[in-house]
C-alpha positions in Angstrom: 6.9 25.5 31.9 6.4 23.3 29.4 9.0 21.0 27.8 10.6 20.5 24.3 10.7 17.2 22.7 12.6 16.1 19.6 9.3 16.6 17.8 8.9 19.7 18.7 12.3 21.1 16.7 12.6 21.8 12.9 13.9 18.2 11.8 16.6 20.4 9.4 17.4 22.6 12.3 18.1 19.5 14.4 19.5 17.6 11.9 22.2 20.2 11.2 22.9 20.9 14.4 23.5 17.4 15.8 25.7 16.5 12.5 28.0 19.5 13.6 27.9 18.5 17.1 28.9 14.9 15.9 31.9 16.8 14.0 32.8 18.8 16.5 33.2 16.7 19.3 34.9 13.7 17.5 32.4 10.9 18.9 31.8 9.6 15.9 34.5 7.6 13.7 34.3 8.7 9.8 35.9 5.5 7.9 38.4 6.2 5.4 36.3 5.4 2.0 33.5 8.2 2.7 34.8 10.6 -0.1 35.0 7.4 -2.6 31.0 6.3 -2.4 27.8 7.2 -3.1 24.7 8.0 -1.0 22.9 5.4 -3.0 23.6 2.2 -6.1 21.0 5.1 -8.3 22.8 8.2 -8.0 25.8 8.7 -10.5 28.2 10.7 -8.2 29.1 11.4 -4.8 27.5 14.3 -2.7 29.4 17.2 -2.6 28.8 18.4 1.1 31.9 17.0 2.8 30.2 16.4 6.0 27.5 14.3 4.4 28.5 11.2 6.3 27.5 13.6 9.8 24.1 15.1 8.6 23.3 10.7 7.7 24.5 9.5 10.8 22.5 12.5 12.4 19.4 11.9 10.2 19.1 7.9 11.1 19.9 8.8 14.4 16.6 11.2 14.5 14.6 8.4 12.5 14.9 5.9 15.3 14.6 8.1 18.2 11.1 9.1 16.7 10.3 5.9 15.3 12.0 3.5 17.5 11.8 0.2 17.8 12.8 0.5 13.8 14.6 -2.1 11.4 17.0 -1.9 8.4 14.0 -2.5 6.0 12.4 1.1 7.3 15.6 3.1 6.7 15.7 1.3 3.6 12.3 2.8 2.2 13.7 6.5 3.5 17.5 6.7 3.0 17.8 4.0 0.1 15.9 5.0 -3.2 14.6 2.2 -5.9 16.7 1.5 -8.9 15.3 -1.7 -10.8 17.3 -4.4 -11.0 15.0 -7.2 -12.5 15.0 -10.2 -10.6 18.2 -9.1 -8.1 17.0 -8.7 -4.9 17.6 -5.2 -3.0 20.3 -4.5 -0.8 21.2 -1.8 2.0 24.5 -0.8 3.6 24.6 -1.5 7.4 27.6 0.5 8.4 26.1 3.7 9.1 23.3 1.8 11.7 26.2 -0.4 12.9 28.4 2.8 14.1 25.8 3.9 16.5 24.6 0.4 17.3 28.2 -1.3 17.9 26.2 -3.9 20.2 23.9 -5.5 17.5 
């Protein structure tokens, strides 16, 4: 019989399932200021899902599963999007890497 892989599934399929798995059973700490920010310094306002912060954390988790070993610069070119900023170098937010990575 052969076996299923994470590459096998629908990535949205998984991705929606894990994130309600990840609200469900409570693993995962949400911080306080998720309803205050924004997915990214381009957009203008705030997603309006209220489980955004578990379908990220479940997306980044897939990411490095299939891609792994993988760096803050790769999930920089998918999650983060380019606003230009002249000289001013580009930044990315660490937390959501660093609440599945507590170790690093």
């Amino acid at each position: 019989m052969p076996s299923v892989t994470l590459k096998d599934v629908d990535q949205h399929k998984f991705v929606k399932a894990f994130a309600s798995f990840l609200k469900k059973t409570g693993k995962l700490r949400v911080p306080e200021w998720v309803d205050l920010v924004k997915t990214s310094k381009a957009k203008e306002l705030a997603p309006y899902d209220p489980d955004w912060y578990y379908v990220r954390c479940s997306a980044v988790v897939r990411h490095i599963y299939i891609r792994s070993p993988v760096g803050v610069g790769s999930l920089t070119k998918i999650f983060g999007s380019r606003k230009r900023n002249g000289t001013k170098p580009s930044h990315f937010c660490r937390y959501v890497l660093f609440s599945f990575l507590p170790s690093i």
